[in-house]
C-alpha positions in Angstrom: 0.0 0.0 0.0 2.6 2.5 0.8 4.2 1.8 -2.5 1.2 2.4 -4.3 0.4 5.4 -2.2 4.2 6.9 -3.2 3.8 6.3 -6.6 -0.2 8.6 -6.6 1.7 11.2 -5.2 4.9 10.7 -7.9 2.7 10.8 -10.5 0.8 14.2 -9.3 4.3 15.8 -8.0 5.3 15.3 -11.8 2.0 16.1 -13.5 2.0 19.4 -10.9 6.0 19.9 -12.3 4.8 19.7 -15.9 1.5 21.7 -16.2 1.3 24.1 -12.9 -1.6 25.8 -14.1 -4.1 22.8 -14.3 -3.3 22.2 -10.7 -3.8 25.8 -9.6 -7.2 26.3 -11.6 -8.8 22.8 -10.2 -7.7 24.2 -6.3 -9.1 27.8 -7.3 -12.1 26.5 -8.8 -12.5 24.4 -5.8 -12.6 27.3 -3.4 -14.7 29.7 -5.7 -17.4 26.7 -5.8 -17.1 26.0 -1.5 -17.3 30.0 -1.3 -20.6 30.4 -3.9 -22.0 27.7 -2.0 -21.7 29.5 1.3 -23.2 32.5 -0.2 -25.9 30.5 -2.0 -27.6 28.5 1.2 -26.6 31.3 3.5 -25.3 29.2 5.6 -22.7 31.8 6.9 -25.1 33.8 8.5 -25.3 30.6 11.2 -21.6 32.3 12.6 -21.7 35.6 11.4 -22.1 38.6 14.0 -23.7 40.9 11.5 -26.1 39.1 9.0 -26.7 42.8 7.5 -24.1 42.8 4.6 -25.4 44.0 1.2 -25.0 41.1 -1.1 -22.6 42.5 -3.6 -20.2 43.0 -1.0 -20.2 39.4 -0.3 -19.9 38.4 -3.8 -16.5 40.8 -4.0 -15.3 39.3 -0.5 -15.5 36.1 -2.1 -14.3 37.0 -5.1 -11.4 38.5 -3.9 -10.3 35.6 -1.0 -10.7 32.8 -3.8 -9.4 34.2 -7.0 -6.1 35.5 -6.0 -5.6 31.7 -5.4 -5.0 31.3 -9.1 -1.4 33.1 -8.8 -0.3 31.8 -5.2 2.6 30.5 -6.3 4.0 32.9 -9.2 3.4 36.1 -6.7 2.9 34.8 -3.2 3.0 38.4 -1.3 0.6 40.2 -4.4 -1.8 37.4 -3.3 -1.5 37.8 0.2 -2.1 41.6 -0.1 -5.1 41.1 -2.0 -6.4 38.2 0.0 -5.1 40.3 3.2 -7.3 43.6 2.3 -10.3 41.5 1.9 -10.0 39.7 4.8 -10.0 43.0 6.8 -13.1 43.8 5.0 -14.7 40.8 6.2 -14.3 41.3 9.4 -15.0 45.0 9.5 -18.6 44.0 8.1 -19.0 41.3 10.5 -19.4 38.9 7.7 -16.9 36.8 8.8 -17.0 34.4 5.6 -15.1 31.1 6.0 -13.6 31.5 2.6 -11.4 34.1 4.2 -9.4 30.8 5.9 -8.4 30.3 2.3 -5.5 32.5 3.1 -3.9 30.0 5.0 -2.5 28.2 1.7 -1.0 31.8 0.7 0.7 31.3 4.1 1.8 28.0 3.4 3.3 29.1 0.0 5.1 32.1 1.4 6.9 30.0 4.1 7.9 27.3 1.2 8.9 30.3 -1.7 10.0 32.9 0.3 12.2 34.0 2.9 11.6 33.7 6.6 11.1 37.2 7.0 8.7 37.6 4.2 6.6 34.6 6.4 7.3 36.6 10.0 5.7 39.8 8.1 2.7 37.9 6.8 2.1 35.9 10.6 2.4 39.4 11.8 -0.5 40.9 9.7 -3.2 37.9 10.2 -3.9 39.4 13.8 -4.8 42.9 12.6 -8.2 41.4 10.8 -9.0 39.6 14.0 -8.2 42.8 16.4 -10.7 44.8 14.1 -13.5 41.9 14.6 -12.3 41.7 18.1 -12.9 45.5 19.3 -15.9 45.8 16.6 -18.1 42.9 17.3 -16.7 41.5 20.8 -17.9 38.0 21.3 -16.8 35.6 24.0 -13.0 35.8 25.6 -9.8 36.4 23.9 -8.8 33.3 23.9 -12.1 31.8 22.2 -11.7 34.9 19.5 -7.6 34.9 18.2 -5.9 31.8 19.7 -7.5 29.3 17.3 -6.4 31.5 14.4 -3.2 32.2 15.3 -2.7 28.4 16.3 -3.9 27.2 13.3 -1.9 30.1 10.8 1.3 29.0 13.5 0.8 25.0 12.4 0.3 25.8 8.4 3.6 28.0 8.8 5.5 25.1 10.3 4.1 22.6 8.1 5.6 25.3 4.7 8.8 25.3 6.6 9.3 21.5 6.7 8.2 20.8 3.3 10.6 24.0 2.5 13.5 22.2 4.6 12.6 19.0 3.0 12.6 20.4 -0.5 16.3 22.0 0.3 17.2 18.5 1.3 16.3 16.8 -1.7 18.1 19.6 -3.9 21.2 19.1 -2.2 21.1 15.0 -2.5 20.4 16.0 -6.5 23.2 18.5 -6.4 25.6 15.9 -4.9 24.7 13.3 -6.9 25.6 15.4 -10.0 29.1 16.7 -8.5 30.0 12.7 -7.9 28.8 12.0 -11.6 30.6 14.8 -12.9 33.4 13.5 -10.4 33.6 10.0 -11.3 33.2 10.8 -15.0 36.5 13.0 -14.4 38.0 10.0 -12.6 37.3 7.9 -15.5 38.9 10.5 -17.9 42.0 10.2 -15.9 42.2 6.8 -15.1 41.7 6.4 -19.3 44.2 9.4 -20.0 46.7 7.3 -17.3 46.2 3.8 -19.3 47.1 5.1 -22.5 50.3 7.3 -21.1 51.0 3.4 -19.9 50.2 1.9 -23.1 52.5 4.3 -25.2 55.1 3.4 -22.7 55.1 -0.2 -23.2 54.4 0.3 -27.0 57.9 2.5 -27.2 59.8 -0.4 -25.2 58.8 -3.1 -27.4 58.8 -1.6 -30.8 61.6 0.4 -30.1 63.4 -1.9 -28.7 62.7 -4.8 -30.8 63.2 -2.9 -34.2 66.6 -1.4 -33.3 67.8 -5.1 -32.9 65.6 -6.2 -35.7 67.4 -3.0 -38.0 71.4 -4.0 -36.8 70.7 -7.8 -37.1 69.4 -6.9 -40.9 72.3 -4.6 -41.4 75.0 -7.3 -40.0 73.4 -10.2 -42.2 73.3 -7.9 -46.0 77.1 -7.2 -45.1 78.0 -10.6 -44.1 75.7 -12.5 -46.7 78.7 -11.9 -49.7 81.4 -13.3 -47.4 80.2 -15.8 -44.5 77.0 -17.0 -45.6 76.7 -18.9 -42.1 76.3 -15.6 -40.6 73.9 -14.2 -42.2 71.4 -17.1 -42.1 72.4 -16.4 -38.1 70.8 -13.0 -38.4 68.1 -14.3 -40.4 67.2 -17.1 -37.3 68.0 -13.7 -34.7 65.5 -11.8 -36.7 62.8 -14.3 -37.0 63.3 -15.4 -32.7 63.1 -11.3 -32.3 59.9 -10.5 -34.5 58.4 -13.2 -32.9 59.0 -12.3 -29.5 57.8 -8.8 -30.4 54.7 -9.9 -31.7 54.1 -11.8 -28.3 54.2 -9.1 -26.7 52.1 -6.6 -28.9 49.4 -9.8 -28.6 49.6 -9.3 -24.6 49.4 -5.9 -24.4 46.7 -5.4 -27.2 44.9 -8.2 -25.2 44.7 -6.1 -22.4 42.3 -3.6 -24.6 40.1 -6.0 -25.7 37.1 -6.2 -23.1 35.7 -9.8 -24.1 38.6 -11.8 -23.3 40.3 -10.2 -20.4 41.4 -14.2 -19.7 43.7 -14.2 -22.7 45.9 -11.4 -21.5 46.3 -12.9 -18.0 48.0 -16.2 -19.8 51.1 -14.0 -21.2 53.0 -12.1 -18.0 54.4 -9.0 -18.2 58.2 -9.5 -18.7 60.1 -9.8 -15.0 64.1 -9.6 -14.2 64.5 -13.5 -14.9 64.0 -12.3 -18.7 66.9 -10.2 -18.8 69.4 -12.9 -19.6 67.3 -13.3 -22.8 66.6 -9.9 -23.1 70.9 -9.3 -23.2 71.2 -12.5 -25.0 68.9 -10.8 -28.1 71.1 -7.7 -27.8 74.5 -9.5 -27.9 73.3 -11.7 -30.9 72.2 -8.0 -32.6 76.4 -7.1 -32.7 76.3 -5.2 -29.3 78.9 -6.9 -26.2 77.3 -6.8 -23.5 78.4 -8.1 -19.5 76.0 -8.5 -16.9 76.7 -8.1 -13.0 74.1 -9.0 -10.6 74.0 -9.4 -6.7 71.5 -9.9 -4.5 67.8 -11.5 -5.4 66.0 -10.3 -8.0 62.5 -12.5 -7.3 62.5 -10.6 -3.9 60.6 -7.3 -6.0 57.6 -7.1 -6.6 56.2 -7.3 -10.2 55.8 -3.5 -11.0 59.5 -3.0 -9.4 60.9 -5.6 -11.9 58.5 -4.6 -14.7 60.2 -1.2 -14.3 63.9 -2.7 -13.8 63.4 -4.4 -17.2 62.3 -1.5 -19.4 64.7 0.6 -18.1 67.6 -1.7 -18.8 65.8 -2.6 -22.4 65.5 1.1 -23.0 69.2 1.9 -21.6 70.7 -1.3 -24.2 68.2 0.0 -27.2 69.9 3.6 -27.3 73.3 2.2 -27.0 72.8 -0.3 -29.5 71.3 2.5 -32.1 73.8 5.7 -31.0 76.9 3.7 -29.9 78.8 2.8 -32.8 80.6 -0.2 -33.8 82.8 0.2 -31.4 80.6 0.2 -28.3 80.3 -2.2 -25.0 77.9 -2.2 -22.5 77.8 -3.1 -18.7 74.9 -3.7 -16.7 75.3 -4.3 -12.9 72.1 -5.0 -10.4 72.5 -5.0 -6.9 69.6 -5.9 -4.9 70.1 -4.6 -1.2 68.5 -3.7 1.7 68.1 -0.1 0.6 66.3 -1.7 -2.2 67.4 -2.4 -6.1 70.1 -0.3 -8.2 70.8 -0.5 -11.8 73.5 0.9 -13.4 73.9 0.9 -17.8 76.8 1.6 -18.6 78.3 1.9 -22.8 81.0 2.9 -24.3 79.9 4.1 -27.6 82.5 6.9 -29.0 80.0 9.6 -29.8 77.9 9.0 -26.9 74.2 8.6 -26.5 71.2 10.7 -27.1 69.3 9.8 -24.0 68.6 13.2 -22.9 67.0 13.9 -26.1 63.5 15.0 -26.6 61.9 11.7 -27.1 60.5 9.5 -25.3 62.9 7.1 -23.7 64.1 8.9 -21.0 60.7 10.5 -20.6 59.1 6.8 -20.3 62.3 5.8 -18.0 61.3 8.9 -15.5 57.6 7.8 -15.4 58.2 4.5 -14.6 60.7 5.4 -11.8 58.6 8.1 -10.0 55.6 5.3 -9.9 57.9 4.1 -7.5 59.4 7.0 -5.6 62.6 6.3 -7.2 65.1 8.3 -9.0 67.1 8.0 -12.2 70.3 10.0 -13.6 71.0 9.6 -17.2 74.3 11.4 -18.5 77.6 11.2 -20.1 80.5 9.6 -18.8 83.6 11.9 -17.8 85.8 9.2 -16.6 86.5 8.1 -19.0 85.4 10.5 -21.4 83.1 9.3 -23.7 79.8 6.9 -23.5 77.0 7.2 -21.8 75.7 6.3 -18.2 72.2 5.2 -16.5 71.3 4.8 -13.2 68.5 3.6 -11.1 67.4 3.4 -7.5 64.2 2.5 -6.5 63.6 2.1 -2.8 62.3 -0.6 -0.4 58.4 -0.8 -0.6 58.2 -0.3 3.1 60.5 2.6 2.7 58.2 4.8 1.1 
């Protein structure tokens, strides 16, 4: 039942919201009809204290407490004016028509449309009509003359204020409800703005990466194809085992993006510090030396930590395998300590290495760092002069 009940009063809430004026002309024909009727069968002359009122100043009384009801809501005090002149005329002729009561809904909208001193000023006035009946046609006590009146204008005023206070209430859980859509649509934005800054990342590290070995291997094998065959069908084999391992990893991270088979993604892991011997392995077999120093326990990180490890190191060997030179070596030393994990890429290449250029591998290598609250230094070498240096620090988890 109280379902039903809260839809009825949904459905006339709404129908009120959409066509305002139907409502208002069905309550002020209501009242115009209940105040003819009075007129009509006399029957306010069973409570009046002067039955001698000339009959077109009842019809105007009437006319003038019923009416106005039309724009109660669009001009609240106009209304009240009206209503409140004509009330004082009723009870200066000792009518004292019950249609005057009708100004307790103007009350009632004034203390829901208006401020609370626009209702004190209107409480205020509804005694001066009942001070002129009381001093012009005494009847009874005080009490038994203005209480009631004022008791009942007191209750209708508090009754506008709650549905007032209510109405505020309701406005404000609306309000909210749009700032949190607005703020979880903003979230959203972020949190997709923040996936693809990831997925660019990874997209530099593996094509970048893989395509710089993919481009020296192909170099190595056209020069060597004329004089050592053998070698160049070993560059052939080294660029097949690295396309393919690039496209394994394009698969997994475009897997991630697709929504209907999140499951597929999950079978491929992102690439961890055991896969660094391969990952040097595929840089040696592309023409670039490369020795390896590690101490301490790499499987002791956390994924993210070693995810980061890895690109930085592929991202360190890539530049030095495409800037180096013939000539160059490369170094990498790990030491996983207490402090936690540092890295340090080290080459030798003759002209040095463009890491502190404008693109984005050292931009990709300070991103994944700071995730961390680590740091990275990228530079040239002074002793010796020449080559290039990288190193990283990123601290103990319980550090931070």
């Amino acid at each position: 039942m109280t379902r039903y009940v809260e839809r009825g009063v949904q459905w006339v809430r709404s129908f009120d919201r959409r066509r305002p004026l139907v409502w208002d002309a069905l309550l002020t024909g209501f009242f115009v009809c209940a105040g003819l009727v009075d007129l009509v069968g006399e029957g306010w002359r069973n409570i009046a204290p002067n039955t001698d009122v000339s009959a077109w100043v009842l019809y105007a009384i009437t006319a003038a407490v019923t009416v106005p009801l039309l724009w109660r809501r669009s001009h609240p005090l106009a209304v009240y004016a009206l209503m409140f002149l004509a009330g004082l005329a009723n009870n200066w002729t000792g009518a004292v028509l019950q249609g005057s009561l009708t100004l307790l809904i103007v009350v009632f909208n004034i203390a829901v449309r208006l401020p609370p001193r626009a209702l004190a000023w209107a409480y205020g006035l509804t005694v001066v009509p009942l001070l002129v009946s009381r001093f012009r046609y005494p009847q009874g006590s005080w009490d038994q003359q203005i209480v009631p009146t004022l008791m009942s204008f007191a209750i209708v005023a508090l009754l506008g204020i709650a549905v007032r206070t209510r109405q505020e209430y309701m406005a404000s859980l609306v309000q909210r409800a749009k700032q949190l859509e607005v703020e979880r649509d903003q979230q959203a934005q972020l949190a997709t703005n923040a996936e693809r800054t990831r997925i660019a990342r990874e997209m530099h590290d593996i094509i970048g990466h893989n395509l710089s070995v993919i481009t020296t291997l192909a170099d190595g094998g056209s020069y060597a194809a004329a004089k050592s065959p053998e070698r160049a069908a070993q560059a052939l084999t080294a660029i097949g085992t690295t396309s393919r391992q690039a496209l394994t990893e394009l698969r997994r991270l475009l897997e991630v993006l697709r929504e209907e088979a999140p499951e597929a993604a999950a079978l491929a892991p992102q690439p961890a510090l055991t896969d660094l011997d391969q990952l040097i392995a595929g840089v040696r077999a592309a023409g670039l030396p490369v020795r390896s120093t590690v101490r301490g326990r790499p499987d002791s990180l956390p994924a993210g930590r070693q995810l980061t490890v890895y690109r930085v190191v592929q991202e360190a060997l890539t530049n030095t395998l495409k800037h180096g030179g013939p000539e160059a070596t490369a170094h990498v030393e790990a030491v996983y300590g207490d402090d936690g994990v540092r890295v340090t890429v080290t080459d030798t290449g003759a002209g040095g290495s463009p890491h502190g250029s404008s693109g984005r591998g050292l931009t990709g290598m300070r991103e994944r760092t700071a995730l961390y609250d680590g740091t990275l230094e990228a530079g040239p070498l002074r002793h010796p002069p020449g080559g290039w240096q990288v190193e990283l620090h990123l601290p103990e988890e319980s550090a931070q």
